[in-house]
C-alpha positions as CSV (number, residue, x, y, z in Angstrom):
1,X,-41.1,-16.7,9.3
2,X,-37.9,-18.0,11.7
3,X,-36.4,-15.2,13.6
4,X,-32.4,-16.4,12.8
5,X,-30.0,-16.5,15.3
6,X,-27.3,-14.9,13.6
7,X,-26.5,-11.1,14.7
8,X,-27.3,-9.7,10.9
9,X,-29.5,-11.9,8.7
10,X,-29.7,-11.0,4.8
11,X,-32.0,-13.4,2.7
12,X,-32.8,-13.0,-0.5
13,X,-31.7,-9.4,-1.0
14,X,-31.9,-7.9,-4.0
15,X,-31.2,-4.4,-5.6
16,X,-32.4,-3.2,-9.2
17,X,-32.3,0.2,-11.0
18,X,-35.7,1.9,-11.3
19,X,-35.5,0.7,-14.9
20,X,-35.1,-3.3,-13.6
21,X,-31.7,-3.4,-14.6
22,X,-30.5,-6.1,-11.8
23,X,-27.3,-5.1,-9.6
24,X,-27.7,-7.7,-6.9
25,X,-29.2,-11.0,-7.5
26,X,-30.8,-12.7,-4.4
27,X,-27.7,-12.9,-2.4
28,X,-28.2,-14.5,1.4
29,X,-25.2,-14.4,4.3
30,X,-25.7,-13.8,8.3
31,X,-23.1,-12.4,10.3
32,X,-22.3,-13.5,14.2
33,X,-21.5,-11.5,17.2
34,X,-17.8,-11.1,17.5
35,X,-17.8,-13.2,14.4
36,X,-15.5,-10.9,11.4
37,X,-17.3,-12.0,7.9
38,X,-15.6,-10.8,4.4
39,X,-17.7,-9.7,1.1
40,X,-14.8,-10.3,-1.5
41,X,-14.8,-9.7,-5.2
42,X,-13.6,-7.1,-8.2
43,X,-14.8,-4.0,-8.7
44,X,-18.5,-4.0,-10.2
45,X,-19.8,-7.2,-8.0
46,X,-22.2,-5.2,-5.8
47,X,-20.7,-5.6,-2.8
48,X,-20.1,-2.0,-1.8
49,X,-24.3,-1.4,-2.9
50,X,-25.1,-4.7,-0.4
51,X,-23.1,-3.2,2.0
52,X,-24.7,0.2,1.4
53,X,-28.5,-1.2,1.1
54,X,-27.9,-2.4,5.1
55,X,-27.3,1.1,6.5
56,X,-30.5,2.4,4.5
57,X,-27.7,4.6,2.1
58,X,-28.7,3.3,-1.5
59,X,-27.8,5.4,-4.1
60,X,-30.9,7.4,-5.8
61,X,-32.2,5.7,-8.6
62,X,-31.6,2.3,-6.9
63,X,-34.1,0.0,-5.0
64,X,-34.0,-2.9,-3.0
65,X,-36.7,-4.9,-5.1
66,X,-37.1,-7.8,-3.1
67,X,-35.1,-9.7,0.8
68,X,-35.1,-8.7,3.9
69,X,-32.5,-7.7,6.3
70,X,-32.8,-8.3,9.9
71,X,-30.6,-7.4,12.9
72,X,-30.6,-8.9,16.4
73,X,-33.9,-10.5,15.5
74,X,-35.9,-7.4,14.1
75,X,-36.1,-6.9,10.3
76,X,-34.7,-3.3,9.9
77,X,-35.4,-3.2,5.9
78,X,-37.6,-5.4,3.1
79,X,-38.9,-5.1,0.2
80,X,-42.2,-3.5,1.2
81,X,-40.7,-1.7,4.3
82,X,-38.5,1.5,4.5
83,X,-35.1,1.0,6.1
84,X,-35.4,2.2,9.8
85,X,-33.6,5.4,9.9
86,X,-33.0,5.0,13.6
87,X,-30.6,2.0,13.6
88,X,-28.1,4.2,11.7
89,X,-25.1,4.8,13.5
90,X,-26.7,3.5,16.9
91,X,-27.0,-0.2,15.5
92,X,-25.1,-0.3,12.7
93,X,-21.9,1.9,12.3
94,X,-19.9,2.0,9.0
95,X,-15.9,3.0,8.1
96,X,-16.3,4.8,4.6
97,X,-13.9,3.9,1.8
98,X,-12.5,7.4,1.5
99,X,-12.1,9.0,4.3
100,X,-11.6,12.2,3.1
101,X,-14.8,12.3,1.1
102,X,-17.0,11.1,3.6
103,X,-15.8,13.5,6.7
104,X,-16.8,16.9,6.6
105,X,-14.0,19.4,6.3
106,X,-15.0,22.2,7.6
107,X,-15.6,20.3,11.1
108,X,-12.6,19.4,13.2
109,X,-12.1,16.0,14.2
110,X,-13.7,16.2,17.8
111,X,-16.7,18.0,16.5
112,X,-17.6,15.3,13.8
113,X,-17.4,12.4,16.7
114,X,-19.2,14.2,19.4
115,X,-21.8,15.4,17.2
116,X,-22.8,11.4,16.5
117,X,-22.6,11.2,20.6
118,X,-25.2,14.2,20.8
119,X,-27.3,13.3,18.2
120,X,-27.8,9.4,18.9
121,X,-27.0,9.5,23.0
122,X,-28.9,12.7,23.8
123,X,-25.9,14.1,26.1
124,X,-24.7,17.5,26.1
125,X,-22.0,18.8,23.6
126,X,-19.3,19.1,26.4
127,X,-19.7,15.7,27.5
128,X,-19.9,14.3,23.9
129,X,-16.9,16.2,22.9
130,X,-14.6,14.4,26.0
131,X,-16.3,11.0,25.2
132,X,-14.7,11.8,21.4
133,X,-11.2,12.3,22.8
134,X,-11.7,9.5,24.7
135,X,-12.4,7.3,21.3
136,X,-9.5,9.0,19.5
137,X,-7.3,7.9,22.2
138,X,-8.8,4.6,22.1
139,X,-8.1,3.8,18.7
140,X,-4.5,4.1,18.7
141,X,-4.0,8.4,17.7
142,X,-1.4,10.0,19.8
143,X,-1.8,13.1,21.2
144,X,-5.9,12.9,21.1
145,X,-6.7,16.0,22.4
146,X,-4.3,18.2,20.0
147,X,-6.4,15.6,17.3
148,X,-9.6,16.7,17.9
149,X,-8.9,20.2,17.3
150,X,-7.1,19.4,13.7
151,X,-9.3,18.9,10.5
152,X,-9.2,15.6,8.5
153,X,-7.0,17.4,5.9
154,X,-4.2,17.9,8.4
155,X,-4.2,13.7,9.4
156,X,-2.2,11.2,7.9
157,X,-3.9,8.7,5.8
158,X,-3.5,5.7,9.0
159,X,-5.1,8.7,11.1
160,X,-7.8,9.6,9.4
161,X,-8.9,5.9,9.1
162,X,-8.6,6.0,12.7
163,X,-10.8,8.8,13.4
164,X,-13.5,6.8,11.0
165,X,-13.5,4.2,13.1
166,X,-13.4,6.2,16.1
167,X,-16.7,8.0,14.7
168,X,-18.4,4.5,13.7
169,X,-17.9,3.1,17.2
170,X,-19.1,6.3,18.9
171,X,-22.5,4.3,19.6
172,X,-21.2,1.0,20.5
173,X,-23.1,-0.3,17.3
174,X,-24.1,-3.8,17.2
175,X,-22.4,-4.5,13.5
176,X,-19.7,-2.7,12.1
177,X,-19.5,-2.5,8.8
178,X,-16.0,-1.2,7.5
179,X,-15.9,-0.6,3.1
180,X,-12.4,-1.2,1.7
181,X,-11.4,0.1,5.3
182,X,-7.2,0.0,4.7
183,X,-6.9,1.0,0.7
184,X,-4.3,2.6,0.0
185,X,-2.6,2.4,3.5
186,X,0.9,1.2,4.0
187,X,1.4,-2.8,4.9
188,X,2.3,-1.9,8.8
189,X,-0.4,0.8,9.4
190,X,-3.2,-2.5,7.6
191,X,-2.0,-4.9,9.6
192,X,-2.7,-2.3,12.9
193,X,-6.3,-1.3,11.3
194,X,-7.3,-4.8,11.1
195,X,-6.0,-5.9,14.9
196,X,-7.5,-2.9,16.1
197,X,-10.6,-4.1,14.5
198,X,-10.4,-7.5,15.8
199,X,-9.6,-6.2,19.4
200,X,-13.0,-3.9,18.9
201,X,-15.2,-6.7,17.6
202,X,-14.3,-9.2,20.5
203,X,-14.0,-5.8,23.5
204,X,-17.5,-4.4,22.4
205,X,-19.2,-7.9,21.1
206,X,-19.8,-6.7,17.9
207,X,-20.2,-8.4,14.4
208,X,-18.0,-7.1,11.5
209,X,-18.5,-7.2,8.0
210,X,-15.7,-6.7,5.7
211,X,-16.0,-5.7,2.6
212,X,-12.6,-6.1,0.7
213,X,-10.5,-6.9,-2.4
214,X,-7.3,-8.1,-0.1
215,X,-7.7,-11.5,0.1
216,X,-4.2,-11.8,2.5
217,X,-6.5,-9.7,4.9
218,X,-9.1,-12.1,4.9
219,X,-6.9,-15.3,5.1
220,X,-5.4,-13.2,8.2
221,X,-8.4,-11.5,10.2
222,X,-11.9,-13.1,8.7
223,X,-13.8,-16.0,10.1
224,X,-15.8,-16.6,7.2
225,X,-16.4,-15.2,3.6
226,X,-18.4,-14.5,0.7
227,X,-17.3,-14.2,-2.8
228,X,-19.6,-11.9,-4.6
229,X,-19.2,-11.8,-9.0
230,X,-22.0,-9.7,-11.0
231,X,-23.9,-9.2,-8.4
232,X,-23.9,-13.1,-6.9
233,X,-22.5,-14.6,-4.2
234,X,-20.8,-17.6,-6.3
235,X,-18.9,-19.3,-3.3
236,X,-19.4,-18.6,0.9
237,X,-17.7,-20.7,3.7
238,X,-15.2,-21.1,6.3
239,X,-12.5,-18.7,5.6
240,X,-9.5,-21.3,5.7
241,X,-11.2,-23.5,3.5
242,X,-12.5,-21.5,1.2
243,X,-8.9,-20.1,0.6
244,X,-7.3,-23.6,0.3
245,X,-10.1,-25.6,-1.4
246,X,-12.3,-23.0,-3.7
247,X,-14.9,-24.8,-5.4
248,X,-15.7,-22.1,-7.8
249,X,-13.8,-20.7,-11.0
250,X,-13.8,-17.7,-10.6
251,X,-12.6,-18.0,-6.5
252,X,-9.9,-19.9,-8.0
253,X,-9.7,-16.9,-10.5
254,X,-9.4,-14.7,-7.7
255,X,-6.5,-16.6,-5.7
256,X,-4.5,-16.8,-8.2
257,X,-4.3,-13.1,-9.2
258,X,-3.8,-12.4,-5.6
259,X,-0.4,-14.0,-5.2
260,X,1.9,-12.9,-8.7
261,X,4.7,-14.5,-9.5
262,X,8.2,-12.7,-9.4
263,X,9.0,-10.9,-12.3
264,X,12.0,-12.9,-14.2
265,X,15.1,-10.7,-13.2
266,X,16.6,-10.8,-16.5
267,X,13.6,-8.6,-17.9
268,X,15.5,-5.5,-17.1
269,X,19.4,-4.7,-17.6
270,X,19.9,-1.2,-16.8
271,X,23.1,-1.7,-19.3
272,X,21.4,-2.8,-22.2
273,X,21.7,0.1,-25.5
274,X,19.8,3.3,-24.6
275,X,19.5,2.5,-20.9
276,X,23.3,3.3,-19.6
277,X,22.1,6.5,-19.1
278,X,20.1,7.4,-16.5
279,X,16.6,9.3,-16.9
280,X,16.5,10.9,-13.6
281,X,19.4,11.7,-11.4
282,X,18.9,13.2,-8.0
283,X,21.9,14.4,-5.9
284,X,21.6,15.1,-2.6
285,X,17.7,15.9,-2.4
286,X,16.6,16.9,0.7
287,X,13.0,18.8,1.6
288,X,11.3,19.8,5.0
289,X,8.3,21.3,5.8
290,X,7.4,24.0,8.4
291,X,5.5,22.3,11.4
292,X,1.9,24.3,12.9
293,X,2.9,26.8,15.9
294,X,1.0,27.9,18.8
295,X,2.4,31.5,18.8
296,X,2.6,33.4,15.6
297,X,5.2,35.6,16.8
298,X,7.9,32.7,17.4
299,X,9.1,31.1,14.2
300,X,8.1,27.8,13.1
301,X,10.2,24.5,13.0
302,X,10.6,23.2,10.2
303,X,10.5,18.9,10.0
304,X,12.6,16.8,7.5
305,X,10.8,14.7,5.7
306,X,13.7,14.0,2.8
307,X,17.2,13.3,4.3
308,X,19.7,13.9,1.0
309,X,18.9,11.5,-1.4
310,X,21.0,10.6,-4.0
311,X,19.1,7.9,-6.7
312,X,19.4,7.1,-10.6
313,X,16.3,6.3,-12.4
314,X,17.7,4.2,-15.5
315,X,15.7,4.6,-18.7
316,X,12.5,2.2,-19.2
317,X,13.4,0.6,-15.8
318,X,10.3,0.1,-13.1
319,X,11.9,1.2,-9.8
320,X,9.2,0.6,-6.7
321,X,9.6,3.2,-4.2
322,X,8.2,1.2,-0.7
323,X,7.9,2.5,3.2
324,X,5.4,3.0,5.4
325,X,3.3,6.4,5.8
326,X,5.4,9.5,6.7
327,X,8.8,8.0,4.9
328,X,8.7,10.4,2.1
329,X,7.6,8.4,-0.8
330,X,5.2,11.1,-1.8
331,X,7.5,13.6,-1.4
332,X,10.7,12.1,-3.4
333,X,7.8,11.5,-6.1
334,X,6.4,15.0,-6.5
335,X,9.8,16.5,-6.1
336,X,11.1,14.9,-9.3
337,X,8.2,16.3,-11.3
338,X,7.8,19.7,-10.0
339,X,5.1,20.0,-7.9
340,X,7.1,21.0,-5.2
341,X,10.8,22.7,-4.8
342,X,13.1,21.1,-3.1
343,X,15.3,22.7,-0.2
344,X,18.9,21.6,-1.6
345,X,19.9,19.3,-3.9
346,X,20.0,18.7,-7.6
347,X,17.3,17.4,-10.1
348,X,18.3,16.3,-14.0
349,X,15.8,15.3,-16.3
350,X,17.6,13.3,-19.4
351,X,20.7,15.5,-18.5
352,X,18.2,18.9,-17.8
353,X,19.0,20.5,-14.6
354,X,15.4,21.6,-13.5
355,X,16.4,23.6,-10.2
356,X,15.6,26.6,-11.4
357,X,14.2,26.1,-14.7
358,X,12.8,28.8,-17.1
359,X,8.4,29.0,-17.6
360,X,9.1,27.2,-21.2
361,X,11.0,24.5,-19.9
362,X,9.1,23.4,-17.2
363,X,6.2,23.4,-19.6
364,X,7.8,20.7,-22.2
365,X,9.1,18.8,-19.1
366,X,4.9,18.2,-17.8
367,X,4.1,16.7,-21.3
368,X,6.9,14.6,-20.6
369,X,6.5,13.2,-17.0
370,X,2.8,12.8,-15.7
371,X,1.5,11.8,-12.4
372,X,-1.0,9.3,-10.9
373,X,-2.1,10.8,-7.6
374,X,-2.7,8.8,-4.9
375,X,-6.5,9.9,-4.6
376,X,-8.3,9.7,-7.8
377,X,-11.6,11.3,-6.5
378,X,-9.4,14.6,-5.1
379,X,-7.9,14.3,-8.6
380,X,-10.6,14.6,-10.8
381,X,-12.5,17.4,-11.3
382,X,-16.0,16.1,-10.1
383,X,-18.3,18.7,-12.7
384,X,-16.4,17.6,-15.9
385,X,-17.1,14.1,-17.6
386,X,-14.5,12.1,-17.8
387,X,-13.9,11.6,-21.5
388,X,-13.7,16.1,-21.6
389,X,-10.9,15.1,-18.4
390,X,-8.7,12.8,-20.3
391,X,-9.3,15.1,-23.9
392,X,-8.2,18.4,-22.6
393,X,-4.5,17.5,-22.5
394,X,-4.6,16.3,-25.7
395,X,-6.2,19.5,-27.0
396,X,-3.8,21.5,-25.1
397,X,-0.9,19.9,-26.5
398,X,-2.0,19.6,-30.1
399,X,-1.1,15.6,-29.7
400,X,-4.3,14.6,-31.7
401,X,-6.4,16.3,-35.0
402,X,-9.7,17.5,-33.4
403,X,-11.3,14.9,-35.2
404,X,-9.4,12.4,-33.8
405,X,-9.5,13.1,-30.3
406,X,-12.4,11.2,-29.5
407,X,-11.3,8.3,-30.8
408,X,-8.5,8.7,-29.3
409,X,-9.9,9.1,-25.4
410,X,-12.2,5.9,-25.9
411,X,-9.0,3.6,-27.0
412,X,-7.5,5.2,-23.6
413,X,-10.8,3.8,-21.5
414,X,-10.2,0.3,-23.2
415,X,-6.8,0.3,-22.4
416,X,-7.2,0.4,-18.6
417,X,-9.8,-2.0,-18.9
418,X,-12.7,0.5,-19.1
419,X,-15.4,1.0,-22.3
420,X,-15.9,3.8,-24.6
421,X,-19.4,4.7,-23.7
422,X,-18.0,5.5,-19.8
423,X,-16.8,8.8,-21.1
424,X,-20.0,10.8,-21.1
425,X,-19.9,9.9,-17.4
426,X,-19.2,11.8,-14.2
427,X,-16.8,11.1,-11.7
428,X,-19.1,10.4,-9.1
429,X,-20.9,7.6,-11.3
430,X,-17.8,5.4,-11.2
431,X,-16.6,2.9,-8.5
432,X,-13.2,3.8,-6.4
433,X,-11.3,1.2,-8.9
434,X,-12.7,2.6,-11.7
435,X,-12.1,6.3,-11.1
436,X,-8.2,5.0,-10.6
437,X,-8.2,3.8,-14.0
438,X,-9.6,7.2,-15.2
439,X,-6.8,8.9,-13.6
440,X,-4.2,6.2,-15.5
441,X,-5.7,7.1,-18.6
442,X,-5.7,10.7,-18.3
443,X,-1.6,10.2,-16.9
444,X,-1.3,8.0,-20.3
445,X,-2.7,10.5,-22.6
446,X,0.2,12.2,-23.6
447,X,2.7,9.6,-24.1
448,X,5.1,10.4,-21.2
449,X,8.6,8.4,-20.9
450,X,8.3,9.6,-17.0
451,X,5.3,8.6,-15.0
452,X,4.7,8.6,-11.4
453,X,2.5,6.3,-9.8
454,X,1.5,7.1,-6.5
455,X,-0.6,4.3,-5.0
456,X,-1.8,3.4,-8.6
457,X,-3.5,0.6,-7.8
458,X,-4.0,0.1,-4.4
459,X,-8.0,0.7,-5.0
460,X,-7.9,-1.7,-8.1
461,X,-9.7,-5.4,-7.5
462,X,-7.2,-8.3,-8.3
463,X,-7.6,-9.0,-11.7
464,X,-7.9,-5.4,-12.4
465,X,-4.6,-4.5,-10.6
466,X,-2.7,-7.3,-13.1
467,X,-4.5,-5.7,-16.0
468,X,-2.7,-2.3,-15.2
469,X,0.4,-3.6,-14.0
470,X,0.9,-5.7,-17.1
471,X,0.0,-2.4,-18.9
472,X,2.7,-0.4,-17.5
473,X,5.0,-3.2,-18.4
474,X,4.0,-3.2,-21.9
475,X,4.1,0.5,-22.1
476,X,7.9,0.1,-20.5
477,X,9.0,-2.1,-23.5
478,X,6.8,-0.8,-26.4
479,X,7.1,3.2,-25.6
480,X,10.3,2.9,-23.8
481,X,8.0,4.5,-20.1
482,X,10.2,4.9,-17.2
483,X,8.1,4.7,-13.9
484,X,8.8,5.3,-10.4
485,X,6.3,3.1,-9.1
486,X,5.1,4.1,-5.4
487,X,3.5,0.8,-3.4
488,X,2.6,-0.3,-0.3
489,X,1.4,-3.6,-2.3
490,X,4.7,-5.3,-2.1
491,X,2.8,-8.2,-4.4
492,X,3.0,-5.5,-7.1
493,X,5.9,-4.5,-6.5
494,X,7.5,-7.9,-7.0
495,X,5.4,-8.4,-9.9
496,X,5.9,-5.3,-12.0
497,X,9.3,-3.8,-10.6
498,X,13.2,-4.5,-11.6
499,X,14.5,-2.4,-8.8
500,X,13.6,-1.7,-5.6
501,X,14.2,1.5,-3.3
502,X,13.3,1.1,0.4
503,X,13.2,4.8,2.5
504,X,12.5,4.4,6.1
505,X,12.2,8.1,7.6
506,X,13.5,10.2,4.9
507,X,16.2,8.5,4.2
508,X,17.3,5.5,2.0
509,X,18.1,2.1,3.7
510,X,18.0,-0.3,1.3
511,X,18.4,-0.6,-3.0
512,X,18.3,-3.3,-5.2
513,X,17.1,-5.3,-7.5
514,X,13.0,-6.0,-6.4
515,X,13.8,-10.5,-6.1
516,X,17.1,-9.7,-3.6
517,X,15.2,-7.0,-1.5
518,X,12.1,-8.5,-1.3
519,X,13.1,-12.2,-0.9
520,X,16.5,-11.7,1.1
521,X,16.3,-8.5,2.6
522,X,19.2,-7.6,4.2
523,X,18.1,-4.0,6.7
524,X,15.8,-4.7,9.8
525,X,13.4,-2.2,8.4
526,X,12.6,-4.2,5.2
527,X,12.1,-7.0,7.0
528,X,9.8,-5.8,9.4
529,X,7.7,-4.2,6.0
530,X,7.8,-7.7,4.4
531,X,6.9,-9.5,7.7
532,X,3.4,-6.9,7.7
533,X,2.2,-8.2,4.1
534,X,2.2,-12.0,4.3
535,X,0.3,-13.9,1.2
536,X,-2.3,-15.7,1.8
537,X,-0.2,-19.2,3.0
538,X,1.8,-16.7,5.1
539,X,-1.6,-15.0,6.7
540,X,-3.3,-18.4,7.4
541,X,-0.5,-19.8,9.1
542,X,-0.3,-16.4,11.2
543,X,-3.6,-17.0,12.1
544,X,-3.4,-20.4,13.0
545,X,-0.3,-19.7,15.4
546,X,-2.2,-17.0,17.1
């Protein structure tokens, strides 16, 4: 057999259940030193499991049936060989999709990193543990040392991404692998994962493989890419070409759901019969939280994260809520439903004043607005099936006959693009995408006219994502759904919203309606957040100029 050239070398690789149920078919790509490759494709296509079968972390119940994969020359797994155990973390280092589910959180921050150091260098705890501060600092988190004595819990999302790289790097690997590594992250904190990234790959000569449904990431930071559909790589080549002059359907397919047109702006008329009215009205809102002390004797600070807001929410409208991490989207968004008190301010729900509010009347109000959290793993109870998760509110609410409620949960599944037979499943059997559509369906299942969607589909694939944003649109006009709809996906946002709020720091700095904000924005801040998320055309010519 040729030893390749290439830095990683798959050929052939493919991954069956112990039944023979294929998952990947044959697939073959090589990755360079200092060379950034992307897997791309929709939920489903196996490339999360290809990227997983590298590092030797298969799920159980899954085998690599036949390939090889080789690294710097030497064939680290095959068919008839175990994976070797050793190049794990010291070769080959890996950014997790979820951070928070694939840190331990009982460990601080410093701890987790220096115990890689000890385990894989063989130096003592002390001198693993400055070597770990050394990495935090390196990867762009302020105040390192105060870092490594926090727990992931206490980072912000940008951080704890951070600290996942900071842990894969630990080693100086010779490929980095990095899984859906800026989901869910806000368009300026991406675009500084992805340089920071780059700067890695070309500082420490290591290869990167990306795996990733952001295809404005890959026209931006990849050199080359594969496109990956039921468990095939259909299409592979030079990034710039592949974007501009895809051979295959379905990488056409892909393209175009990645770049939405505008919604038409006479959709929505916020004077129109039954929508004069607002929904929600918020006067002066304003909520701070108390900041960590030192000393438990001198009385904590408290920080502002909500500035007094004062916003209407128009009935069956689709107002997008954008800003980067820290602004207070989250906040403003959990405030209106209840989940947390504001300090000052006033809250009306279709005239309701809920400061305040009586047991009974906060009790019809969650029937009637719902929540899609951010994180659907933290958000699903991980020992109940799913179909038993998206019942129990219908049970509790008497909304279906017993009979009926089966039915009823299965036409949910369909309707965010899943099938009926998923809901004997577990949480844990279903992809990051997937378990987001789960938590839609379970937000759905009670008819609200308020929902709040929190990132709702910032872990979807592409054509997925226009599945449930045309979805919420059809739910806007047939059940008359209001939605505050809370992005860093400013595609979606364009696609999906009539209005758009911009909050920058607690505060608002910009409002109006989603074509004038996003195509003429008129405050320096929103044109710094639009400048971060270039499409595709935008990202290549970025990448050409630089």
């Amino acid at each position: 057999m040729a030893i390749s050239s290439a830095l990683l070398d798959v050929q052939n690789l493919t991954i069956k259940t112990v039944s023979g149920s294929p998952l990947v078919n044959n697939i073959s790509f090589q990755v360079n030193r200092r060379e950034m490759v992307a897997l791309v494709g929709e939920s489903g296509s196996g490339k999360t499991l290809s990227s997983l079968s590298l590092i030797g972390l298969l799920p159980g119940g899954l085998d690599m049936e036949a390939g090889s994969i080789s690294l710097n020359g030497k064939i680290i797994a095959s068919s008839g060989q175990p994976f070797a155990a050793s190049a794990r973390g010291k070769q080959l280092g890996m950014i997790f999709q979820e951070p928070m589910t694939s840190m331990n959180p009982v460990l601080k921050v410093g701890e987790q990193i220096a115990e890689v150091l000890v385990r894989h260098k063989k130096i003592s705890w002390r001198q693993a543990y400055r070597e770990a501060v050394a990495l935090l600092d390196r990867v762009g988190i302020l105040e390192p040392e105060r870092r490594a004595k926090q727990y992931i819990h206490q980072l912000s999302g940008g951080m704890r991404q951070r600290v996942m790289i900071a842990s894969a790097i630990s080693c100086k690997p010779l490929l980095l692998i990095a899984d859906e590594p800026t989901t869910a992250l806000d368009v300026t904190i991406q675009a500084q994962i992805l340089s920071l990234l780059q700067d890695l790959q070309n500082e420490m000569d290591m290869g990167v493989l990306l795996i990733t449904h952001d295809l404005s990431l890959v026209a931006r930071y990849a050199d080359r890419a594969c496109v990956m559909h039921q468990g095939n790589i259909v299409e592979q080549g030079n990034v710039q070409q592949l974007l501009t002059q895809p051979q295959q359907p379905y990488t056409q397919k892909l393209i175009a759901a990645s770049q939405p047109a505008p919604r038409n702006k006479e959709v929505f008329d916020a004077g129109e019969t039954g929508r004069a009215t607002p929904l929600i009205r918020l006067f002066a809102l304003t909520k701070s939280y108390p900041q960590a002390q030192r000393l438990p004797f001198i009385a904590a600070k408290r920080q502002t994260v909500l500035f007094p807001t004062t916003l209407d929410i128009h009935r069956g409208e689709i107002l997008g809520l954008i800003g980067e991490s820290g602004s207070g989207k989250t906040t403003l968004g959990r405030a209106i439903i209840g989940l947390i008190e504001a300090d000052s301010g006033k809250i009306e729900f279709d005239g309701i004043l809920l400061n305040g509010a009586n047991t009974a009347t906060r009790h019809k109000m969650r029937r009637r607005a719902q929540i899609i959290f951010q994180d659907p793993y933290a958000s699903l109870n991980p020992k109940i099936t799913v179909g038993e998760q998206i019942a129990e509110p219908l049970r509790v609410y008497k909304l279906r006959e017993p009979a009926k409620i089966t039915a009823r949960v299965e036409e949910l599944l369909t309707l965010v693009g899943l099938e009926a037979h998923h809901a004997s499943r577990l949480p844990s059997a279903f992809s990051g995408g997937q378990r987001q559509r789960i938590a839609i369906a379970r937000a759905l299942a009670l008819e609200p006219e308020l929902l709040v969607a929190d990132e709702a589909v910032s872990a979807l694939d592409l054509s997925v994502r226009g599945q449930v944003l045309a979805l919420l649109d059809n739910l806007r006009h047939r059940l008359g759904l209001t939605v505050l709809f809370i992005s860093h996906d400013l595609a979606a946002v364009k696609q999906v919203c009539d209005r758009v709020v911009v909050l920058y720091h607690g505060k608002i700095v910009e409002t109006g309606e989603t074509n004038q904000v996003l195509i003429a924005p008129r405050h320096a801040y929103t044109q710094q957040l639009i400048a971060a998320a270039p499409d595709i055309t935008q990202a290549l010519r970025l990448r050409k100029a630089s």
